[in-house]
N, C-alpha and C positions, 0 to 999 in steps of 0.2 A: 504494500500500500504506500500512497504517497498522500503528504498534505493536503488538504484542499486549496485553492488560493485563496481562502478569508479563513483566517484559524482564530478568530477573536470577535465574540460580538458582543456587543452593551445592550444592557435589561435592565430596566427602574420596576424595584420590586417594591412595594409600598405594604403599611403593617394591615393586615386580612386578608392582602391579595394572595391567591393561591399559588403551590410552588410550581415553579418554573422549571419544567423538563428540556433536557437537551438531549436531541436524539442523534446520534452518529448514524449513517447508513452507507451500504456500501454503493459504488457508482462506478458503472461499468466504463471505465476508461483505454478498453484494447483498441477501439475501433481509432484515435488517436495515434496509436502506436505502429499501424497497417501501412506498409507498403507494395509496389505489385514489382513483379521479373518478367520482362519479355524477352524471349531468344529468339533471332530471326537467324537464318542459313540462305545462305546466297551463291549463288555459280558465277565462278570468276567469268570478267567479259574483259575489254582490253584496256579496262581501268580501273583497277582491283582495288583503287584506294578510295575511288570514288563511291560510295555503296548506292546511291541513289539513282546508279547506269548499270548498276547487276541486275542481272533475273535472279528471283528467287531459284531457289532448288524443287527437282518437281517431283522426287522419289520420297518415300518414306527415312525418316530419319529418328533414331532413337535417344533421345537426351535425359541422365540424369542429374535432379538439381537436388543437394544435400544441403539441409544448413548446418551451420558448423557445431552444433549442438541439437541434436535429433536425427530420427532414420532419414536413410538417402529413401526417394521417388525415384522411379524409372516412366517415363511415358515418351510413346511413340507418338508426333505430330508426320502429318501428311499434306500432300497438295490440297487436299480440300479445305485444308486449314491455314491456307497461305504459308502454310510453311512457318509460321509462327507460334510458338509458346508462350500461352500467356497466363503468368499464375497470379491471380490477385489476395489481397488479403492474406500476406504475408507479414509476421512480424520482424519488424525491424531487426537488422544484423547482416551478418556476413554469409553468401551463398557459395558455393562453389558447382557447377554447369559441367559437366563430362559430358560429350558429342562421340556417341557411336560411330566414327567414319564409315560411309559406306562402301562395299566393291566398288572398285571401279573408281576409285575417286581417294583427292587426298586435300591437305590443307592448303592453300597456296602458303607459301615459303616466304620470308622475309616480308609480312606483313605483322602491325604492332596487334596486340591481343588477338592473335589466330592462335592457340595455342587448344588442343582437344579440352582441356581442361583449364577453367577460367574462375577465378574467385572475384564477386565484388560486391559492395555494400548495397544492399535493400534500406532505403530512405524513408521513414514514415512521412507519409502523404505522397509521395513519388513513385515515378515507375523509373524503375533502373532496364537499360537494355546492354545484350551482351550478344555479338554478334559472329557471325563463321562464316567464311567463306570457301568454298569447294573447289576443285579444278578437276579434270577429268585423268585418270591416271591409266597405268598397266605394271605388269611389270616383267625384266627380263630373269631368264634362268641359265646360268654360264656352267662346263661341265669341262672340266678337264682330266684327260685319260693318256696313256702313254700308246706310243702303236701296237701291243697286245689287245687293247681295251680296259685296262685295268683303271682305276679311278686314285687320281692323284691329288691326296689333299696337304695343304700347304703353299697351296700357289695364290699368289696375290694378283689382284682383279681390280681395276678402275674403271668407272663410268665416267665417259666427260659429255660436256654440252656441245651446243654448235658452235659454240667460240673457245673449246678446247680447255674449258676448266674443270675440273675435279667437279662431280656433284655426289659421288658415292664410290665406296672403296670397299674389297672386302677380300677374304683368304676362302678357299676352298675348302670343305670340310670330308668327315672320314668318305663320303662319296663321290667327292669329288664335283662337288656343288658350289655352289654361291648365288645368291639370289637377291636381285633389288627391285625390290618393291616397291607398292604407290610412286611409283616412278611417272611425272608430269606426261603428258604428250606432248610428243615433239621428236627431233633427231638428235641422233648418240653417238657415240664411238665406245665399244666395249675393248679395253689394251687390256693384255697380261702385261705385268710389271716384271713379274720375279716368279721363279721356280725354286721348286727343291733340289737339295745337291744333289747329281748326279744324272740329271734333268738339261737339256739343253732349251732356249725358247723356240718356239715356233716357227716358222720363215714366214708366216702370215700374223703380225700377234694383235692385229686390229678389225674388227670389225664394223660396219656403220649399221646401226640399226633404226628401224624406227618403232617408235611406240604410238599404240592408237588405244583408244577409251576402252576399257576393261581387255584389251589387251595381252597376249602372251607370249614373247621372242626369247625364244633356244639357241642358244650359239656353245658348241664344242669345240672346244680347241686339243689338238694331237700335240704331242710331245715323242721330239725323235731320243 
């Protein structure tokens, strides 16, 4: 409970008058205390920072919102709901937002608060928004094996862009796998970097790939 704002009143009690009761009652004050959270999801177009030139997203998407003190919620929004989350009459505090990504899709990259999971204050009387933005993704699957067939793991794998910079790196594992995922659409170059001892590199050790929306490109590379 809290104060009321007037905690002091004056009464002229005079001799016969009868006594004077003071009654305390309780008064519902949550509806004061209520803020709302709206999540919108957005598909990157070619000005990712602008949100108000995005299309919303038109699939199903799963969002859960936790307050930082009580059980997490899970609820799915859909196109028929603009693609928006909206929970009102919520008590003031801190939320935290987790975005189920879906196939086929990933965060756009070096934008400020894309992150799957997002915390921010619910304001009583306000609505706080917390937003996401999508991009269409695939992803490649790299295999490297020796001229027997045998699968050689230890070998190191880079993916660059089309201006030839690093956007993901990885090692080969016991089958001789490596895999990169939610990988943007667009063109690639997949290079082995390095092998294990006793391993010579490839005469071919680049490939150019492309990735399209849900997406899936194999490249194996032979080791003489």
């Amino acid at each position: 409970y809290v104060l009321p704002s007037t905690t002091t009143q004056d009464a002229t009690v005079e001799v016969g008058d009868e006594t004077i009761t003071f009654i305390v009652k309780e008064v519902d004050n949550t509806q004061a205390n209520l803020g709302s959270l709206q999540v919108n999801v957005y598909l990157k177009d070619e000005t990712p920072d602008d949100l108000s030139n995005n299309p919303v997203f038109t699939n199903d998407v799963e969002i859960k919102y936790v307050p930082l003190s009580g059980a997490s919620t899970t609820q799915t929004i859909s196109n028929a709901e603009a693609l928006k989350l909206n929970k009102t009459d919520l008590p003031a505090g801190n939320y935290t937002t987790v975005l189920t990504i879906p196939a086929g899709y990933t965060l756009v990259a070096g934008m400020a608060d894309n992150s799957a999971s997002q915390t921010k204050a619910v304001v009583a009387g306000e609505t706080t928004v917390i937003n996401y933005v999508l991009e269409a993704a695939g992803t490649i699957n790299v295999t490297v094996k020796d001229n027997d067939g045998n699968n050689i793991p230890g070998a190191d794998v880079v993916l660059k862009d089309s201006n030839d910079n690093i956007v993901h790196e990885g090692t080969t594992d016991n089958d001789g796998k490596v895999t990169f995922d939610k990988v943007p659409v667009g063109d690639y170059k997949v290079e082995i970097e390095s092998v294990p001892d006793g391993y010579d590199m490839p005469n071919n050790k680049t490939y150019d790939v492309e990735v399209t929306p849900g997406g899936s490109v194999d490249k194996e590379y032979k080791l003489p």
